[in-house]
N, CA, C and O atoms as a GROMACS GRO file, in nm:
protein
  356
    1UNK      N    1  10.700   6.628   8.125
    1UNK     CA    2  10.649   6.692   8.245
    1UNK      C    3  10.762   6.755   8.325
    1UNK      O    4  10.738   6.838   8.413
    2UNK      N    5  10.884   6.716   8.294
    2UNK     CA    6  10.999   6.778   8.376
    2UNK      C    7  10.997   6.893   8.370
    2UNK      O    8  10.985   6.961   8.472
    3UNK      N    9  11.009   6.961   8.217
    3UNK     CA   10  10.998   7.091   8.150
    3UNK      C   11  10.951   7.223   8.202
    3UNK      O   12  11.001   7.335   8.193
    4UNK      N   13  10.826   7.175   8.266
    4UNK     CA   14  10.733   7.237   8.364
    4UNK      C   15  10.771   7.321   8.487
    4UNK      O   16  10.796   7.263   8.592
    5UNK      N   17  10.777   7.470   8.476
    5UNK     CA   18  10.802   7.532   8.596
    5UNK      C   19  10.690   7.559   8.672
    5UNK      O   20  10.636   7.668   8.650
    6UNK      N   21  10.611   7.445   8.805
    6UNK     CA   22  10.519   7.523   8.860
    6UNK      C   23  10.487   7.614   8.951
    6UNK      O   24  10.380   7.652   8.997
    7UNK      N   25  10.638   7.652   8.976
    7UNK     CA   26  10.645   7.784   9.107
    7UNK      C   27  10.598   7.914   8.973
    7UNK      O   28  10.501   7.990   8.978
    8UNK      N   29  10.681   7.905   8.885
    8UNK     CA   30  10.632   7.978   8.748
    8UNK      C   31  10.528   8.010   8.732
    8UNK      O   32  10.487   8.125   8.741
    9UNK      N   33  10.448   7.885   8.697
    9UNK     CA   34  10.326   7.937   8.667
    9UNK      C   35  10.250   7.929   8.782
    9UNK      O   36  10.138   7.897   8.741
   10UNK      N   37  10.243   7.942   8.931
   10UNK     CA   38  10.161   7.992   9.013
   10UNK      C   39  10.164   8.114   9.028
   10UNK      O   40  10.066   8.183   9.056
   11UNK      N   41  10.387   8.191   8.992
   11UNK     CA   42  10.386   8.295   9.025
   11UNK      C   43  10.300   8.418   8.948
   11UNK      O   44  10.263   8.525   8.997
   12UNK      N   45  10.282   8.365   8.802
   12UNK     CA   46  10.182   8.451   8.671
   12UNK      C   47  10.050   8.438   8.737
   12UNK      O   48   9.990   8.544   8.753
   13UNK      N   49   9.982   8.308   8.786
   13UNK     CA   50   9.826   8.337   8.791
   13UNK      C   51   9.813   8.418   8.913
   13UNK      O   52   9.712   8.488   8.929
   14UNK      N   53   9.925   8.414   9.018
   14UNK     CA   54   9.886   8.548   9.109
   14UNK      C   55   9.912   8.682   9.082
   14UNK      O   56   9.875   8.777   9.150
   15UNK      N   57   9.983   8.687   8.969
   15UNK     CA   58   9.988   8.794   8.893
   15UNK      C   59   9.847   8.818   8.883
   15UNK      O   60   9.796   8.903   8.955
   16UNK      N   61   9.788   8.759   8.810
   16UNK     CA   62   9.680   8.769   8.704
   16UNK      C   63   9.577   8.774   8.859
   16UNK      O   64   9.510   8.876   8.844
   17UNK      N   65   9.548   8.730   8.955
   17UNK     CA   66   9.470   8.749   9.033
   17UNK      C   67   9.497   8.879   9.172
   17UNK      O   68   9.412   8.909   9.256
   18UNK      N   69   9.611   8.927   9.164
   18UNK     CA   70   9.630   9.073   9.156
   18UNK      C   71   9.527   9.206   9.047
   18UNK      O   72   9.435   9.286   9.064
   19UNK      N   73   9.596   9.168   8.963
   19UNK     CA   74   9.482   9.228   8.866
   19UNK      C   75   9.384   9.252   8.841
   19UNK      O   76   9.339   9.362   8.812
   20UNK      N   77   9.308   9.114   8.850
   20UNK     CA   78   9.158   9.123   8.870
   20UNK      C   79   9.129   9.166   8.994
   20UNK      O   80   9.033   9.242   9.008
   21UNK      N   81   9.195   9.133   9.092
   21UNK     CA   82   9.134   9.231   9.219
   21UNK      C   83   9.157   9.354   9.205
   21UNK      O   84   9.080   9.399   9.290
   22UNK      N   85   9.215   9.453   9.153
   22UNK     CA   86   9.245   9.590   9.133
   22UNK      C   87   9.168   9.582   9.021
   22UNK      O   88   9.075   9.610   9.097
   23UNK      N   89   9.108   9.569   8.900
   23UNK     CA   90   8.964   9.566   8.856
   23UNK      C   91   8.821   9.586   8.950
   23UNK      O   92   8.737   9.667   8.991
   24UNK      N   93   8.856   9.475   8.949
   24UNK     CA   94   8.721   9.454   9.102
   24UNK      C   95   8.683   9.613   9.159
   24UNK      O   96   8.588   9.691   9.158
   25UNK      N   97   8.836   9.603   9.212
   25UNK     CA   98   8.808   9.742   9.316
   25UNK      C   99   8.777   9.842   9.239
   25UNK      O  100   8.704   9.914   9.308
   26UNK      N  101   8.797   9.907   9.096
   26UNK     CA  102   8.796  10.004   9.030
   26UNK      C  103   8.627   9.984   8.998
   26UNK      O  104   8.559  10.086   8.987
   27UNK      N  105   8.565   9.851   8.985
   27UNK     CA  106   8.474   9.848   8.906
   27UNK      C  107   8.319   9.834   9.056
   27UNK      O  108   8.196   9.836   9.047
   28UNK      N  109   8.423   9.821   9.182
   28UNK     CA  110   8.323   9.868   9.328
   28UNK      C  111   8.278   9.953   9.329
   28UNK      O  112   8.163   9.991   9.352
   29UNK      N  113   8.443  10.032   9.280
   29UNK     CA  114   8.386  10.218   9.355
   29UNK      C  115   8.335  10.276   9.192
   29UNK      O  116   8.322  10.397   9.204
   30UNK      N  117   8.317  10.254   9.116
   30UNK     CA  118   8.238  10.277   9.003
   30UNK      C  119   8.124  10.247   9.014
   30UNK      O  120   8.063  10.324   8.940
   31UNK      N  121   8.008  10.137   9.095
   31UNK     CA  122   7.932  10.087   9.092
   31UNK      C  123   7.853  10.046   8.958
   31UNK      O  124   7.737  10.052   8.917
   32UNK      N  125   7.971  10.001   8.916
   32UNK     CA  126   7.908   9.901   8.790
   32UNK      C  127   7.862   9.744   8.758
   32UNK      O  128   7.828   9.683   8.859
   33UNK      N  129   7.859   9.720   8.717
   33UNK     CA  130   7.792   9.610   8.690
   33UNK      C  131   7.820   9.488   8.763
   33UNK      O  132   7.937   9.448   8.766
   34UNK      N  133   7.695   9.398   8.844
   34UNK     CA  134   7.735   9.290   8.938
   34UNK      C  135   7.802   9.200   8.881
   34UNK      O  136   7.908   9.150   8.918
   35UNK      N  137   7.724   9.173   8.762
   35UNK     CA  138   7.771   9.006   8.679
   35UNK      C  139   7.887   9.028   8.631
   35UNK      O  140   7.919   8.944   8.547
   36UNK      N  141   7.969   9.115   8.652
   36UNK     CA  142   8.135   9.150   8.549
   36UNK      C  143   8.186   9.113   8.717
   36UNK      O  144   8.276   9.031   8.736
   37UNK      N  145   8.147   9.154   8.784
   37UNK     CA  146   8.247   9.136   8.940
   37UNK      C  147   8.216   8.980   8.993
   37UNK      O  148   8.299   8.912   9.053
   38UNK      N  149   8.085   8.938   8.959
   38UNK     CA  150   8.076   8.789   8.956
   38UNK      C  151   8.198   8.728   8.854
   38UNK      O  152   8.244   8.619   8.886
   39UNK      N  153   8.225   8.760   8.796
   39UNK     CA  154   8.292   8.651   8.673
   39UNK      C  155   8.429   8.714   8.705
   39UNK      O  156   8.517   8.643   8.656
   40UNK      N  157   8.470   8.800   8.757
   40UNK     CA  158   8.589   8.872   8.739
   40UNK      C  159   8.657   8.747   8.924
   40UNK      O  160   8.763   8.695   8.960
   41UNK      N  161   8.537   8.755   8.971
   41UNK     CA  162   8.594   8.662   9.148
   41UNK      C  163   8.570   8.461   9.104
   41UNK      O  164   8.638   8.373   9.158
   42UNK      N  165   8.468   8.436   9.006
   42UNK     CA  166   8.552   8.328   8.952
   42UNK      C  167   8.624   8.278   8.938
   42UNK      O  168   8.673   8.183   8.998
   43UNK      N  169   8.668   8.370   8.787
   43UNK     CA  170   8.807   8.371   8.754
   43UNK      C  171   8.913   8.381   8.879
   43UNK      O  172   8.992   8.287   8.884
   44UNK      N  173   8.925   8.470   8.970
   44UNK     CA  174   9.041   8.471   9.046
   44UNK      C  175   9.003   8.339   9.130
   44UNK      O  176   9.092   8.287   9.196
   45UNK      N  177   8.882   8.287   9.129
   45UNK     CA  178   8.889   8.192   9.276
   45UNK      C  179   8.988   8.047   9.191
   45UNK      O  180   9.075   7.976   9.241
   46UNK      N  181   8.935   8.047   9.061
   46UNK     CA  182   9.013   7.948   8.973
   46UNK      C  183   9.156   7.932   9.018
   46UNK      O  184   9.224   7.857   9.088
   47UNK      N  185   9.168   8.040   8.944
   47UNK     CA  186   9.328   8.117   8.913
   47UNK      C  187   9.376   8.080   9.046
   47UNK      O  188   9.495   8.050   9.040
   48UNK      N  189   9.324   8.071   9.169
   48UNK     CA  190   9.392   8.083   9.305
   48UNK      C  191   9.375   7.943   9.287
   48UNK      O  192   9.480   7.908   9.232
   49UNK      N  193   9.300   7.838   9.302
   49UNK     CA  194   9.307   7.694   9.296
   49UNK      C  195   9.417   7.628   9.230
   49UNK      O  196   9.490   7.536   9.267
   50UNK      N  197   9.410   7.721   9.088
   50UNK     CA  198   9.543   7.636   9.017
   50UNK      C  199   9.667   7.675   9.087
   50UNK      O  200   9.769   7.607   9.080
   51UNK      N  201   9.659   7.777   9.149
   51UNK     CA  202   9.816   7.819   9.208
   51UNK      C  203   9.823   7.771   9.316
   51UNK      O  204   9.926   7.816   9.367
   52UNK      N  205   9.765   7.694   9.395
   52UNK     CA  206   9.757   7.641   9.524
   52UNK      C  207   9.818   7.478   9.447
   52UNK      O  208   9.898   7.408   9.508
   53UNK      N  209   9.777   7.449   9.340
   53UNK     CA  210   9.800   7.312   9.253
   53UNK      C  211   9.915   7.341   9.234
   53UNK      O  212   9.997   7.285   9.306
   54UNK      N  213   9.956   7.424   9.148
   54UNK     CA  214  10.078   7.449   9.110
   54UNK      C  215  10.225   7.466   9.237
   54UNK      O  216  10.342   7.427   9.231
   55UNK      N  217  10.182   7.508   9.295
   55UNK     CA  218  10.284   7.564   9.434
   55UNK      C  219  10.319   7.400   9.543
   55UNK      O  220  10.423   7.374   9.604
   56UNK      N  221  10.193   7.316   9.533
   56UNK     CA  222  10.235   7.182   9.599
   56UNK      C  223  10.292   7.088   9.501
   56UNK      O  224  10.384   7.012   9.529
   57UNK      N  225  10.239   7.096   9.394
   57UNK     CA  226  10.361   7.031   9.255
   57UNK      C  227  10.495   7.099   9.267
   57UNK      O  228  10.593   7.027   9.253
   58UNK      N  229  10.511   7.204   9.286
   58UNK     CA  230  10.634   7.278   9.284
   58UNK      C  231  10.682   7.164   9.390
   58UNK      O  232  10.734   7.063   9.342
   59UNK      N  233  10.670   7.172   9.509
   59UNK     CA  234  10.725   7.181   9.669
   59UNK      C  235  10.748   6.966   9.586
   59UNK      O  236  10.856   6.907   9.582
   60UNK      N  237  10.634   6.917   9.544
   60UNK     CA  238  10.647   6.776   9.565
   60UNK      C  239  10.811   6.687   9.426
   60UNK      O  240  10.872   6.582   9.407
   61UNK      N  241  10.802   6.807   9.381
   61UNK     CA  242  10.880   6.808   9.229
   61UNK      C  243  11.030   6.839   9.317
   61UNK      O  244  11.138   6.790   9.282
   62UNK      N  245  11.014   6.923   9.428
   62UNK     CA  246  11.150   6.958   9.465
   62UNK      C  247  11.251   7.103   9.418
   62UNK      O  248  11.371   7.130   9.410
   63UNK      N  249  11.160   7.149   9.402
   63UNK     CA  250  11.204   7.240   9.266
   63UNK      C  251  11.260   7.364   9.328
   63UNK      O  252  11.197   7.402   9.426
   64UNK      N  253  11.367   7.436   9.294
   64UNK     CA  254  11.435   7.541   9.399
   64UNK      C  255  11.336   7.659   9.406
   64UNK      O  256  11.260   7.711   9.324
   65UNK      N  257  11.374   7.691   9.570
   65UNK     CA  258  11.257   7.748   9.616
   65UNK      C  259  11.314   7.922   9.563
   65UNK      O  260  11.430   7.954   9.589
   66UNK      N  261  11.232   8.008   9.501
   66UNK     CA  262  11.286   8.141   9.489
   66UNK      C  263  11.157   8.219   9.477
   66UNK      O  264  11.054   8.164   9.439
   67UNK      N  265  11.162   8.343   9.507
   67UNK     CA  266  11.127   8.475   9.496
   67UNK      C  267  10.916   8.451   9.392
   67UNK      O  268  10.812   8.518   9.396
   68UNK      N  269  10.954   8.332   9.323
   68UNK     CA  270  10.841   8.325   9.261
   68UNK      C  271  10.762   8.224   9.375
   68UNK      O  272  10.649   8.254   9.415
   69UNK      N  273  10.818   8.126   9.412
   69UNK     CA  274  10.732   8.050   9.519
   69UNK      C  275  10.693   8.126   9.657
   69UNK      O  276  10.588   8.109   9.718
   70UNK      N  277  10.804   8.219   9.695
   70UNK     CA  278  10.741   8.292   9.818
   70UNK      C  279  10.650   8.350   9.781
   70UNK      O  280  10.540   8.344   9.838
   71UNK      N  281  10.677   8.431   9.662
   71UNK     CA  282  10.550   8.531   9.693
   71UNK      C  283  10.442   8.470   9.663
   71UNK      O  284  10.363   8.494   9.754
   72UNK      N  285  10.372   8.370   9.548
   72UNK     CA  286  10.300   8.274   9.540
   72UNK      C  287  10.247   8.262   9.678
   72UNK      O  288  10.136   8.311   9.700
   73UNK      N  289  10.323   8.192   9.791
   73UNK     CA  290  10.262   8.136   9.889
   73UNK      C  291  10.208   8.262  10.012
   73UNK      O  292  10.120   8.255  10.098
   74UNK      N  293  10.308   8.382   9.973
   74UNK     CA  294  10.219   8.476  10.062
   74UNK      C  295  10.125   8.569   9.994
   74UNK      O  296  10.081   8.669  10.052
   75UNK      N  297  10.089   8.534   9.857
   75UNK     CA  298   9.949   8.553   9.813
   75UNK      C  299   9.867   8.439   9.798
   75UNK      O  300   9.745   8.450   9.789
   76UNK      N  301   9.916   8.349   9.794
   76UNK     CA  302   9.771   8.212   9.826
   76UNK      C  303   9.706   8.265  10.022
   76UNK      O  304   9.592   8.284  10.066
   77UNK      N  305   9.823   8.271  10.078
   77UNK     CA  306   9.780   8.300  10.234
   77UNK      C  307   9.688   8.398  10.253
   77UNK      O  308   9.594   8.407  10.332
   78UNK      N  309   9.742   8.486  10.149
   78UNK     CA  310   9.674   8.687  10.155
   78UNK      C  311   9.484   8.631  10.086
   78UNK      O  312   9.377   8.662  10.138
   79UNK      N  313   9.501   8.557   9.979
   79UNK     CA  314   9.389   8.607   9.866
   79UNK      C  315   9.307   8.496   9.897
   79UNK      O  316   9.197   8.493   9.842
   80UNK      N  317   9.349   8.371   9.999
   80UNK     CA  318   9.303   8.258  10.013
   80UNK      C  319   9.275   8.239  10.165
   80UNK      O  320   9.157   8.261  10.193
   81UNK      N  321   9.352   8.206  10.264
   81UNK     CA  322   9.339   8.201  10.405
   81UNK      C  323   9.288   8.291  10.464
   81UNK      O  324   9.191   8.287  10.540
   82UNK      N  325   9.385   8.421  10.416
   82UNK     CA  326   9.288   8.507  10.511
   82UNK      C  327   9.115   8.554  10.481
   82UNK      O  328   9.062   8.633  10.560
   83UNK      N  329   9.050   8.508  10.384
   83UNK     CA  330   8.963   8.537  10.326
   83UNK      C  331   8.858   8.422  10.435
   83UNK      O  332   8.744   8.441  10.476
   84UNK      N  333   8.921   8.339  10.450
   84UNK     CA  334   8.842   8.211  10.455
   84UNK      C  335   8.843   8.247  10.665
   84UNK      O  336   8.749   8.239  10.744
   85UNK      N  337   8.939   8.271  10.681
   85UNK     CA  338   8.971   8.305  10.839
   85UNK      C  339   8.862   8.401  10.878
   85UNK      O  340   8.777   8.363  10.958
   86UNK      N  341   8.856   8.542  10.818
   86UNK     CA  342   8.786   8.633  10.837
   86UNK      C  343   8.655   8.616  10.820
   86UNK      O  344   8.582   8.697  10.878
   87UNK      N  345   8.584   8.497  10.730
   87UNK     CA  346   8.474   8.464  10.724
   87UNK      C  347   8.416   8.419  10.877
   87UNK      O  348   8.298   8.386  10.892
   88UNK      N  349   8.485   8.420  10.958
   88UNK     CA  350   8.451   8.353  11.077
   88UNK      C  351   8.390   8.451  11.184
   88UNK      O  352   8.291   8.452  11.258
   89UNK      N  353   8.494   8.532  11.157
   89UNK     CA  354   8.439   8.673  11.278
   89UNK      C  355   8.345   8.751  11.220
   89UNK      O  356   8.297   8.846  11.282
   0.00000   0.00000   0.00000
């Protein structure tokens, strides 16, 4: 388990949930199909869970903080908090 980079792999699944949101958006203004944009915000809500997992394993592991954990944490804030904040107003 040492082996394990999890600033690493939070920094790929926000990769990967970048992506699918620029899908998403391509497949809005296309007005195509609901159930592909259902499964496409799944997937990212996953993808954001494990990187929220991954990023407090990072921090509890001790693990040096760089360029992959920031941005990680200011896309968990971006794709996660503020989503959940704005639900309010």
């Amino acid at each position: 388990m040492n082996s394990v980079n999890f600033k690493k792999w939070s920094f790929h699944f926000m990769i990967w949930i970048i992506i699918i949101n620029i899908i998403s958006f391509y497949l809005t203004i296309g007005y195509m199909n609901e159930e592909a944009l259902l499964y496409f915000g799944i997937i990212a809500t996953i993808l954001l869970v494990l990187s929220l997992i991954f990023i407090i394993l990072s921090s509890i592991k001790k693990e040096k903080r760089n360029y992959q954990y920031w941005i990680s944490l200011v896309g968990i804030f971006i794709f996660g908090v503020l989503p959940i904040i704005a639900s309010f107003f």
